[in-house]
TORKOL-4160 file (C-alpha; in steps of 0.2 Angstrom, whole numbers, padded with zeros to 4 digits, m for minus):
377
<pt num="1" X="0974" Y="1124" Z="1548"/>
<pt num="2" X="0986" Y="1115" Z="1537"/>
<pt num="3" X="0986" Y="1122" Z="1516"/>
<pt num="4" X="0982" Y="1111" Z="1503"/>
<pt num="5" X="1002" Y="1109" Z="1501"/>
<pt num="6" X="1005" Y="1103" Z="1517"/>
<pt num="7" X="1011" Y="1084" Z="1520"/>
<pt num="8" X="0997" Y="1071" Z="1525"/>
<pt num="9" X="0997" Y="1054" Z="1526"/>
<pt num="10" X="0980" Y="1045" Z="1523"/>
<pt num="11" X="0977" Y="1024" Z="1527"/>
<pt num="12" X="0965" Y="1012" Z="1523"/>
<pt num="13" X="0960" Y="0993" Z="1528"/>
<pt num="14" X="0967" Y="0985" Z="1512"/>
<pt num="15" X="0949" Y="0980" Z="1509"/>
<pt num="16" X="0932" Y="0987" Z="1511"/>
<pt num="17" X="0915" Y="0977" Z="1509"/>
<pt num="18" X="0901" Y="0990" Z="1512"/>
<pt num="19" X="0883" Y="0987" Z="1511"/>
<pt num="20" X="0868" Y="0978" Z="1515"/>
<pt num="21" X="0870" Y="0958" Z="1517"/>
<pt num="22" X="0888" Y="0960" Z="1513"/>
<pt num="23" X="0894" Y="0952" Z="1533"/>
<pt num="24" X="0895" Y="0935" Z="1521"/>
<pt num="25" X="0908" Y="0941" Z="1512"/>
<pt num="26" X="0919" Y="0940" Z="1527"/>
<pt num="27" X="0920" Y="0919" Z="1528"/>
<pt num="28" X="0923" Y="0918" Z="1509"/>
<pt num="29" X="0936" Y="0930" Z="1511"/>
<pt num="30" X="0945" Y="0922" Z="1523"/>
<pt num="31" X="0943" Y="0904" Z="1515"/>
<pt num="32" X="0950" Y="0910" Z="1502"/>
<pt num="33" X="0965" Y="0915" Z="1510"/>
<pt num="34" X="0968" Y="0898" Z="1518"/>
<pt num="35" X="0965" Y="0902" Z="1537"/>
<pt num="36" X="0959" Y="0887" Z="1546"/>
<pt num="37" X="0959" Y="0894" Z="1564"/>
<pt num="38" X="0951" Y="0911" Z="1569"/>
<pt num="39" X="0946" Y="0921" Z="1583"/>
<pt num="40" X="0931" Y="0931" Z="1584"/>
<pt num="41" X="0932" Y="0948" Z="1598"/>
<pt num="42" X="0913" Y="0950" Z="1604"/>
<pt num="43" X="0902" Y="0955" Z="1616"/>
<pt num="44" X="0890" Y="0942" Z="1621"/>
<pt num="45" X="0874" Y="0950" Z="1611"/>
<pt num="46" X="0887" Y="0951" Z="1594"/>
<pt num="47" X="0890" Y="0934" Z="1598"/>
<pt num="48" X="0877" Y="0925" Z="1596"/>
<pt num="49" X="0874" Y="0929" Z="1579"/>
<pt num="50" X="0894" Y="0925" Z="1573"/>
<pt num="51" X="0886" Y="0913" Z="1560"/>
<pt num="52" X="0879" Y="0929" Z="1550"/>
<pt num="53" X="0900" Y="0931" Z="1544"/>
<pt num="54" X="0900" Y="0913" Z="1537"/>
<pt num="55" X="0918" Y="0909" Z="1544"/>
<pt num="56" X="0925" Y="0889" Z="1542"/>
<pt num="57" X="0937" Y="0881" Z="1549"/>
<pt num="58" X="0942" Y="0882" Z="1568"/>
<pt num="59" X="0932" Y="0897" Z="1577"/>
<pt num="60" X="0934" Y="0903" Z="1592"/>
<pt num="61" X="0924" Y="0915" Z="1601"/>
<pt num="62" X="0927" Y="0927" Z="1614"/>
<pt num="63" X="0912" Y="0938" Z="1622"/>
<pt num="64" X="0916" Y="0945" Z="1634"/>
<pt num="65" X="0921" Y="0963" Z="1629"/>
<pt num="66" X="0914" Y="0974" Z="1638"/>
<pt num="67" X="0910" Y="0994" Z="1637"/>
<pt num="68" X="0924" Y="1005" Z="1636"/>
<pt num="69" X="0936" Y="0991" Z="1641"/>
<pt num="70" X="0950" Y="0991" Z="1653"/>
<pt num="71" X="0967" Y="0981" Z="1654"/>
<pt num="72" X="0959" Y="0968" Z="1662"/>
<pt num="73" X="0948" Y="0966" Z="1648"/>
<pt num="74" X="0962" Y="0966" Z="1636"/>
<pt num="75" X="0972" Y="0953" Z="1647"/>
<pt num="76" X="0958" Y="0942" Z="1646"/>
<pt num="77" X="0957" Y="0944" Z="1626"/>
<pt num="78" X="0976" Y="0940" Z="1626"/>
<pt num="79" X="0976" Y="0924" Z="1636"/>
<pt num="80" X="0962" Y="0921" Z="1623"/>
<pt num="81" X="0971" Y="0923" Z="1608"/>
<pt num="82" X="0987" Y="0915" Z="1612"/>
<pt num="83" X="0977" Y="0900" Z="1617"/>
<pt num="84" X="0967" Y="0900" Z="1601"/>
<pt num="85" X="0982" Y="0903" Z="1590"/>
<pt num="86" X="0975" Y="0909" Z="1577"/>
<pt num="87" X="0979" Y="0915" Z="1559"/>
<pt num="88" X="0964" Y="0927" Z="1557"/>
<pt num="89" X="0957" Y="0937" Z="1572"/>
<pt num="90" X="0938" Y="0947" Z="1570"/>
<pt num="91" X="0934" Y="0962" Z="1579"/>
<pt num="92" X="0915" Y="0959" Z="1577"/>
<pt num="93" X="0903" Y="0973" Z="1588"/>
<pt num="94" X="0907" Y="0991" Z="1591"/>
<pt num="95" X="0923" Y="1001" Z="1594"/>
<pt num="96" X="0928" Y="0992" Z="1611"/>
<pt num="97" X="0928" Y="0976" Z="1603"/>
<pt num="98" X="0938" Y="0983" Z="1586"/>
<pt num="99" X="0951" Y="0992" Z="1597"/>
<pt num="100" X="0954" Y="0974" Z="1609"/>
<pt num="101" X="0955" Y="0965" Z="1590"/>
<pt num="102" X="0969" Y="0978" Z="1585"/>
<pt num="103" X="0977" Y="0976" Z="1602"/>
<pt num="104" X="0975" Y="0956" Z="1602"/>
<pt num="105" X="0981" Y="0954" Z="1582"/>
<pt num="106" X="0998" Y="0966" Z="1591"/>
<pt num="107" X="1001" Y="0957" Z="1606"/>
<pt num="108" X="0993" Y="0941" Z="1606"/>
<pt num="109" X="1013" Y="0929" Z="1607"/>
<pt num="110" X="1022" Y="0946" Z="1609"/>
<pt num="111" X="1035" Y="0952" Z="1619"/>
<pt num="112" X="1028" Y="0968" Z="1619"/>
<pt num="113" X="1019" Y="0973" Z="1634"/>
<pt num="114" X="1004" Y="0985" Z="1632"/>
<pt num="115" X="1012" Y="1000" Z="1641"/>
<pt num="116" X="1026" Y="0998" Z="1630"/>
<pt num="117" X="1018" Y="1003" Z="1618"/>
<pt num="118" X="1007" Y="1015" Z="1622"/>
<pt num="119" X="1009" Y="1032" Z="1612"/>
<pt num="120" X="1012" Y="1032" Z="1592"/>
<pt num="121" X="1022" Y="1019" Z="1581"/>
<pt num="122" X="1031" Y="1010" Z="1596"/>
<pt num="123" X="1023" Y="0993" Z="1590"/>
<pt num="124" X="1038" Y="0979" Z="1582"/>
<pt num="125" X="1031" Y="0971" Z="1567"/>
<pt num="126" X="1024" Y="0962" Z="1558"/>
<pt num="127" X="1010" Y="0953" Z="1568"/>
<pt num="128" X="1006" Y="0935" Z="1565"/>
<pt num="129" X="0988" Y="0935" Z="1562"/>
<pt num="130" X="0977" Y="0943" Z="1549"/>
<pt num="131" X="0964" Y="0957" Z="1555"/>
<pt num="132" X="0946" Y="0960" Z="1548"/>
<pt num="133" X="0935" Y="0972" Z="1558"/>
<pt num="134" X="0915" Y="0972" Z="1556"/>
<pt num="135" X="0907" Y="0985" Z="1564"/>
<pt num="136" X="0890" Y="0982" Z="1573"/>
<pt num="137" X="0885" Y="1001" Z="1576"/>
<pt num="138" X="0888" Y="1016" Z="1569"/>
<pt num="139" X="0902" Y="1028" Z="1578"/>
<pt num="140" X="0918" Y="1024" Z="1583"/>
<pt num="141" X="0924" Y="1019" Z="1564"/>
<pt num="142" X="0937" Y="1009" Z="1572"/>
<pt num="143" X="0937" Y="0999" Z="1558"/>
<pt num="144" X="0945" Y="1011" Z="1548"/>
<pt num="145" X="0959" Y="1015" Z="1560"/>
<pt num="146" X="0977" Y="1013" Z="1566"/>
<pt num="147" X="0972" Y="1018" Z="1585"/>
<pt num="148" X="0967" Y="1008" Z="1599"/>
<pt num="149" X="0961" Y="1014" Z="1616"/>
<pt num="150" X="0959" Y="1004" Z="1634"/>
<pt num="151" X="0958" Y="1011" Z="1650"/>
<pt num="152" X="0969" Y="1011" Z="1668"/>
<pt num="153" X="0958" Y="1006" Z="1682"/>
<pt num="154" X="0972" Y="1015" Z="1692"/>
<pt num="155" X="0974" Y="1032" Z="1684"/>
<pt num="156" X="0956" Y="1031" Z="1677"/>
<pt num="157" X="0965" Y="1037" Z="1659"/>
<pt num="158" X="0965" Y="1032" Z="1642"/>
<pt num="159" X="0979" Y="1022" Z="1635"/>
<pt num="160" X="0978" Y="1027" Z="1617"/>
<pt num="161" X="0990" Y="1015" Z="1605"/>
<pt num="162" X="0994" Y="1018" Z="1587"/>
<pt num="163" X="1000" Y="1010" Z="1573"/>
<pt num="164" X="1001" Y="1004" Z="1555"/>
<pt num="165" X="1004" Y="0986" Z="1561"/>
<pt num="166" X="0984" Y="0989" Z="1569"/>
<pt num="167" X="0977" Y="0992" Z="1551"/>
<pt num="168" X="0962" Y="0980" Z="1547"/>
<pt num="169" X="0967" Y="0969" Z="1532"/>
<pt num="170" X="0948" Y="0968" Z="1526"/>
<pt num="171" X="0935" Y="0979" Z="1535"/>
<pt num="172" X="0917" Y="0971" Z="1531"/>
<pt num="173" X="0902" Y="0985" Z="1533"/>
<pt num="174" X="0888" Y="0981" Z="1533"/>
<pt num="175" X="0873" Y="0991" Z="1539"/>
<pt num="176" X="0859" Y="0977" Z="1542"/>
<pt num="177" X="0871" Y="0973" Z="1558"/>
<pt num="178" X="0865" Y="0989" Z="1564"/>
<pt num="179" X="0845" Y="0987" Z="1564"/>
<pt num="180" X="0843" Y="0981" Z="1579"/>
<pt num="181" X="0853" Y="0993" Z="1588"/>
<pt num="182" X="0842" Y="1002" Z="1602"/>
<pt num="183" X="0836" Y="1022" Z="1596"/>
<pt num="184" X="0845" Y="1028" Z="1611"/>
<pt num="185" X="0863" Y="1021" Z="1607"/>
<pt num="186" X="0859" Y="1024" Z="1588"/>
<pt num="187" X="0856" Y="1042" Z="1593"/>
<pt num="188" X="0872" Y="1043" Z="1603"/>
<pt num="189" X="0884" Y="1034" Z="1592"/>
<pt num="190" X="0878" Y="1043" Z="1578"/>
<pt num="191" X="0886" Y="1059" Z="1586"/>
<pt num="192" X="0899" Y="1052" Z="1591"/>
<pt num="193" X="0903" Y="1048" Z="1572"/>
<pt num="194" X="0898" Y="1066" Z="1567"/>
<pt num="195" X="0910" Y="1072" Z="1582"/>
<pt num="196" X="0926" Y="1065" Z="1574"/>
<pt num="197" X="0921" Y="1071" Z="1557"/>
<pt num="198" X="0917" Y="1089" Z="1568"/>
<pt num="199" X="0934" Y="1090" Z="1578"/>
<pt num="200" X="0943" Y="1084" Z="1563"/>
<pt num="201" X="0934" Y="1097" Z="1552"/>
<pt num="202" X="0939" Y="1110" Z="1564"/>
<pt num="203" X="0955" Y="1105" Z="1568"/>
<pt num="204" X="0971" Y="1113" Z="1569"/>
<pt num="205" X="0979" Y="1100" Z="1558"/>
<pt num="206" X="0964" Y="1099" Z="1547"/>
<pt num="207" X="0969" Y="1096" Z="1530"/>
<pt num="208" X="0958" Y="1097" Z="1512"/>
<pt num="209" X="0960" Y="1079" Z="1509"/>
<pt num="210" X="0951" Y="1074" Z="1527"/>
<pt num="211" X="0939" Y="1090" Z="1525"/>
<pt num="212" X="0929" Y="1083" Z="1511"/>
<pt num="213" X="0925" Y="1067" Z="1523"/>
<pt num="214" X="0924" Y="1076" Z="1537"/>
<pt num="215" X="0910" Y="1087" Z="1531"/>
<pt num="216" X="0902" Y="1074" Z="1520"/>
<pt num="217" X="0902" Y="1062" Z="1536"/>
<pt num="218" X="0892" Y="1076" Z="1545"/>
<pt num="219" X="0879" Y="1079" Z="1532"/>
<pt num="220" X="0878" Y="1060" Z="1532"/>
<pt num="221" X="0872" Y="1061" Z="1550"/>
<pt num="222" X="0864" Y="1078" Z="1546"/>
<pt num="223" X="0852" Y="1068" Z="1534"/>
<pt num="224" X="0851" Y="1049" Z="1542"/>
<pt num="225" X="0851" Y="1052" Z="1560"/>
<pt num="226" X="0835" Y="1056" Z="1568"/>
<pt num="227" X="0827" Y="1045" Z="1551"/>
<pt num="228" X="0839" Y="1029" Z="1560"/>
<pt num="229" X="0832" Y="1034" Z="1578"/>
<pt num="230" X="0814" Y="1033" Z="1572"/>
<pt num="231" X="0815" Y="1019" Z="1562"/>
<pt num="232" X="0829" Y="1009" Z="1565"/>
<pt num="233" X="0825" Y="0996" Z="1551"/>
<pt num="234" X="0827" Y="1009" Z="1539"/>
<pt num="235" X="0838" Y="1003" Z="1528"/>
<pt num="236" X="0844" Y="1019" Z="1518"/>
<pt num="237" X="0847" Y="1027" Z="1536"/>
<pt num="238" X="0856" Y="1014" Z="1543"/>
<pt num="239" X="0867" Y="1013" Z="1527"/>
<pt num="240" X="0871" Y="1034" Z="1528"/>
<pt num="241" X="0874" Y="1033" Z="1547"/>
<pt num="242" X="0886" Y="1016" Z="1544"/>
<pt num="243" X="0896" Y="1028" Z="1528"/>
<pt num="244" X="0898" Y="1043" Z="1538"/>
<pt num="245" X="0905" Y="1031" Z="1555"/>
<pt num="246" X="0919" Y="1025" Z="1542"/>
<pt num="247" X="0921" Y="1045" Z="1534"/>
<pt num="248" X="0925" Y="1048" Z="1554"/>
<pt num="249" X="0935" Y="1034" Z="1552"/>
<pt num="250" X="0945" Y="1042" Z="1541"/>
<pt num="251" X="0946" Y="1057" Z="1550"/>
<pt num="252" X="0956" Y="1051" Z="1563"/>
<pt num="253" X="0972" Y="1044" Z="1557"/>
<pt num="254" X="0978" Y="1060" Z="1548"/>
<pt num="255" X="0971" Y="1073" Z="1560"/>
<pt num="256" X="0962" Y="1064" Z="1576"/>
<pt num="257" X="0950" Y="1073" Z="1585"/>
<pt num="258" X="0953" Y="1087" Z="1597"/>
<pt num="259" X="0945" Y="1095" Z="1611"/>
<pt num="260" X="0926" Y="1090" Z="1612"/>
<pt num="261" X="0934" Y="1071" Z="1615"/>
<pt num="262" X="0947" Y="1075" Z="1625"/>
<pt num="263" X="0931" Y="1082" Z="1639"/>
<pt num="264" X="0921" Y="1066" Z="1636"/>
<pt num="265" X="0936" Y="1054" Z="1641"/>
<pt num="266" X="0933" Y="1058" Z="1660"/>
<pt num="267" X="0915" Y="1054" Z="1659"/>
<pt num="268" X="0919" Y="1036" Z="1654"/>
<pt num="269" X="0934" Y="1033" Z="1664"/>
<pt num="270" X="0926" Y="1039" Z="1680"/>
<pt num="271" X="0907" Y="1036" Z="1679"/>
<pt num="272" X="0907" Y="1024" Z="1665"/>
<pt num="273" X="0897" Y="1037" Z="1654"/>
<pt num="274" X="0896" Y="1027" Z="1636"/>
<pt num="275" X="0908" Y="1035" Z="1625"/>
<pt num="276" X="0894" Y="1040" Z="1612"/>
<pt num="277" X="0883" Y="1046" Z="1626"/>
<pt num="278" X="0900" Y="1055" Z="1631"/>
<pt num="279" X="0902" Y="1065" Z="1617"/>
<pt num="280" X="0885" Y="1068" Z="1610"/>
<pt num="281" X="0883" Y="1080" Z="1629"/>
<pt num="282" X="0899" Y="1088" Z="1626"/>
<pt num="283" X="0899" Y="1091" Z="1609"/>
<pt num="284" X="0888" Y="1109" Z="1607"/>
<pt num="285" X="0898" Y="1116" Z="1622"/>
<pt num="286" X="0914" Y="1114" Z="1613"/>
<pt num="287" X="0907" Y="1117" Z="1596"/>
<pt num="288" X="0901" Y="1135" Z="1604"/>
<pt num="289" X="0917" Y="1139" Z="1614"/>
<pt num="290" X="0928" Y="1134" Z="1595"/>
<pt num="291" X="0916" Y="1146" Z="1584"/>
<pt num="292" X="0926" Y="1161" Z="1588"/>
<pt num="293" X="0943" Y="1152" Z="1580"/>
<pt num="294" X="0934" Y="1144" Z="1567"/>
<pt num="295" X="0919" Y="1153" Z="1562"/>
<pt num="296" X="0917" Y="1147" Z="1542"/>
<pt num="297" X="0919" Y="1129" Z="1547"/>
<pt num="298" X="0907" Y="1131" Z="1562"/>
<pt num="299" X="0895" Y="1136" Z="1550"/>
<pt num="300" X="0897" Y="1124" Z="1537"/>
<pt num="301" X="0896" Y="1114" Z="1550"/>
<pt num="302" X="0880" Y="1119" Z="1557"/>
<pt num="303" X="0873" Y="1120" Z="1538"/>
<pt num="304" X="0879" Y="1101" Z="1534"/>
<pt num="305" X="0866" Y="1098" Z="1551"/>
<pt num="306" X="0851" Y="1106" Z="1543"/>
<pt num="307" X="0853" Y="1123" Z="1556"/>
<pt num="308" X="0856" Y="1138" Z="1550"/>
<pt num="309" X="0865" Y="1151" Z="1563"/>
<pt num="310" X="0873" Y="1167" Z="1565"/>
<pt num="311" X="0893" Y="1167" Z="1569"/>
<pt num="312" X="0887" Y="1172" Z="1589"/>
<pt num="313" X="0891" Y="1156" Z="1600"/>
<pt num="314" X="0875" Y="1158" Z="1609"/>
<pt num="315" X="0867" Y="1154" Z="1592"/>
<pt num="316" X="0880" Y="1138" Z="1588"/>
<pt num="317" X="0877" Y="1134" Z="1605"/>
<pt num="318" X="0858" Y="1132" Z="1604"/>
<pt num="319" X="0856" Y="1126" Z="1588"/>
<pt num="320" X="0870" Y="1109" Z="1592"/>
<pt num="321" X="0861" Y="1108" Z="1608"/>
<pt num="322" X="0844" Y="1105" Z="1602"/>
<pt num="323" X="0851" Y="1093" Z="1587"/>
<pt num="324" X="0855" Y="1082" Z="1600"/>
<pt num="325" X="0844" Y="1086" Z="1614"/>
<pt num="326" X="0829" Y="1083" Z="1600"/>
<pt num="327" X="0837" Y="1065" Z="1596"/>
<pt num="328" X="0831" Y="1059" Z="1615"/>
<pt num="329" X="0849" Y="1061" Z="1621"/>
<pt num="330" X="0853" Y="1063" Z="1639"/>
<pt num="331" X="0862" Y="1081" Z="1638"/>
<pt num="332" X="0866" Y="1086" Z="1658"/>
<pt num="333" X="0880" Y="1077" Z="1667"/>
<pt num="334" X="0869" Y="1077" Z="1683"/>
<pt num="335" X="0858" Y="1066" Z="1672"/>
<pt num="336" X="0869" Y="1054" Z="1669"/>
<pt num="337" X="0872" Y="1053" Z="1687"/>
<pt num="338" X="0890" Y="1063" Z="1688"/>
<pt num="339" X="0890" Y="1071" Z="1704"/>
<pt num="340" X="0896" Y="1090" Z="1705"/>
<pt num="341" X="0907" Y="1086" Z="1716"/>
<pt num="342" X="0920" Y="1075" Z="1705"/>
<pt num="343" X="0917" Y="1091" Z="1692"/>
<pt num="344" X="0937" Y="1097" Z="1696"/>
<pt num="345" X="0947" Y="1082" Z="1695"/>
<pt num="346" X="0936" Y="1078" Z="1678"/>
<pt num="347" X="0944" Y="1094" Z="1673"/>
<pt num="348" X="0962" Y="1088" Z="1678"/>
<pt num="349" X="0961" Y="1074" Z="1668"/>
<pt num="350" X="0955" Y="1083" Z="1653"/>
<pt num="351" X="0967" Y="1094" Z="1655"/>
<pt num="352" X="0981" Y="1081" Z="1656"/>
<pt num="353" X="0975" Y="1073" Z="1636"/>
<pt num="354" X="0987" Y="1087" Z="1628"/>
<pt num="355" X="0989" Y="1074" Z="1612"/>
<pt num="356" X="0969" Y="1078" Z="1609"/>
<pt num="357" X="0968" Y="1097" Z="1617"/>
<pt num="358" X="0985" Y="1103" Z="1606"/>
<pt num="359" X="0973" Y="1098" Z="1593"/>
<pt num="360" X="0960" Y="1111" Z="1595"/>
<pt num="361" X="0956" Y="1127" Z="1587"/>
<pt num="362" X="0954" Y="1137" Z="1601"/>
<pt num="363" X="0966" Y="1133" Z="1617"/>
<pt num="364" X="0956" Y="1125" Z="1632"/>
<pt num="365" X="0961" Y="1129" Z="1647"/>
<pt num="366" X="0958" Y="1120" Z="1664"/>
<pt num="367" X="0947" Y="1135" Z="1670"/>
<pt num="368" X="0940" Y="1133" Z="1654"/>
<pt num="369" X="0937" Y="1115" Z="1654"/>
<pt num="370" X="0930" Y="1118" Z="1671"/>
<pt num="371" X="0917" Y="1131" Z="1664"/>
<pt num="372" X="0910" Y="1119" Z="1653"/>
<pt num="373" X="0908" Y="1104" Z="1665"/>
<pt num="374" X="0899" Y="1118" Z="1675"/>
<pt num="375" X="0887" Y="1124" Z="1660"/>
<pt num="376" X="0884" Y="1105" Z="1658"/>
<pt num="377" X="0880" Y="1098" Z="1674"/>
């Protein structure tokens, strides 16, 4: 665990609109910095309701992302924005359409090709359009971020991309975009924003100036969650849950996230598990197996959930379990249709996402990983 002394380097989107009825702000914004031709990155449903952001001029729409995106996807977003030209581009729905917005405002008239710059800071700047990012569930706090991930049909891995040049100019929050998000993908998202605030928490870079978003983004979902899942017009949940998915956010640029996402990568990647869904299985398994390395901040952590437990990962273990079991989630791999038989090669490819497992506080290893799928299927 890094000491309060120890370097960090913290980012934000230049500008941050949070709260109810604020997804207005984003055309007056951009009116007022003169851009007359925009694109919009949306899935279909997201797209349909582009007139909530109030944007003038020339608008173009693409809606076609699609879940947990592949380079395919992202060729067809570039071919989209070089043809649109334009001077603002919109990642407008969840994470996969924020990371393609990154990726197109990057690339988009480029001669940079994706897989040269996969890995950190490898993009030439600046880029030529303007970024804003509104987030239409509560999870990935993409909008927040200086990472962007598509997957390889071919190797079935996550191509992870980072860099400054990916920062949102204006990130517009606001929470009523999430009412009418389903109770099972509110359930699912919301632990995935807990589990970056989690691994982040726990992490062998965490730092005192992430920890104090990281815990306060868990007790967030600690408090909102199941309120949100039960009532998902409720305004005051949806506004926590939307806070502590930014707070995760912010997590991830300094410190990322560590083991717990680097076992839910496979799931997506091979059985096109959603990546909330992903996480929100696997997240009391590693929770459990990182207790022994990080024992105060498992409890904190546990605490900041409403569950009290002893430092025995048995205890962890059942307590995380049932907080997401009692949410509706799905929480056996067999249930989500992952067949034992693919159980080892998930485990190679866990094993292979060293810039997430280096991360964690207790080292992973492939028999370990393997244990885990086992427990879990």
């Amino acid at each position: 665990m890094a000491s309060l002394d120890s370097p960090i380097t913290i980012v934000r989107p230049h500008l941050i609109e949070f709260g109810i009825g604020t997804a207005a702000k984003l055309g007056k914004w951009a009116a007022e910095k003169g851009f007359r031709r925009t694109l919009v990155i949306s899935d279909a449903f997201n797209a349909a309701r582009i007139d909530l952001l109030e944007l003038k001029g020339e608008v173009t729409v693409f809606a076609d992302v699609t879940p947990e995106p592949d380079t395919a996807n992202l060729e067809k977003v570039l071919a989209a924005a070089n043809g649109a030209d334009a001077e603002l581009i919109v990642g407008f729905g969840g994470g996969s359409a924020m990371d393609l917005a990154k990726l197109a405002a990057v690339l988009a008239g480029s001669a940079q090709t994706l897989h040269e710059v996969v890995g950190p800071n490898k993009i030439h700047g600046p880029r030529k359009a303007a970024l804003a990012q509104v987030p239409t569930t509560s999870g990935t706090g993409s909008e927040a971020g200086i990472r962007a991930l598509v997957t390889d049909p071919r190797t079935m891995a996550k191509l992870a991309v980072e860099s400054l040049h990916m920062l949102a100019d204006i990130a517009v929050i606001d929470p009523a975009l999430t009412f009418s998000v389903p109770a099972r993908t509110t359930a699912a998202t919301g632990v995935d924003a807990m589990a970056h605030c989690v691994e982040a928490f726990t992490n062998r870079k965490a730092h005192p100036m992430i920890d104090i978003y990281a815990i306060e983004g868990t007790r967030l979902v600690g408090k909102y969650l199941a309120r949100a899942v039960r009532d998902g017009n409720d305004a005051e949940a949806r506004a926590g849950l939307s806070l502590a998915s930014l707070y995760g956010g912010f997590c991830l640029g300094p410190v990322n996230t560590a083991g717990g996402h680097a076992l839910a990568y496979p799931l997506g990647t091979r059985w096109h598990v959603a990546h909330g869904a992903a996480n929100a299985l696997i997240f009391p398994h590693v929770l459990a197996f990182n207790t022994p390395s990080a024992p105060e901040k498992t409890k904190a952590v546990m605490a900041a959930l409403g569950r009290q437990t002893s430092d025995n990962t048995t205890s962890v273990f059942d307590a995380a379990y049932a907080f997401c079991a009692d949410l509706g989630i799905e929480m056996k791999l067999s249930g989500l249709g992952v067949p034992e038989s693919d159980l080892d090669a998930m485990a190679d490819d866990a094993f292979a996402i060293r810039r997430l497992l280096d991360n964690n506080p207790r080292d992973l290893t492939r028999a370990d990983i393997r244990s885990i799928y086992a427990a879990a299927f």
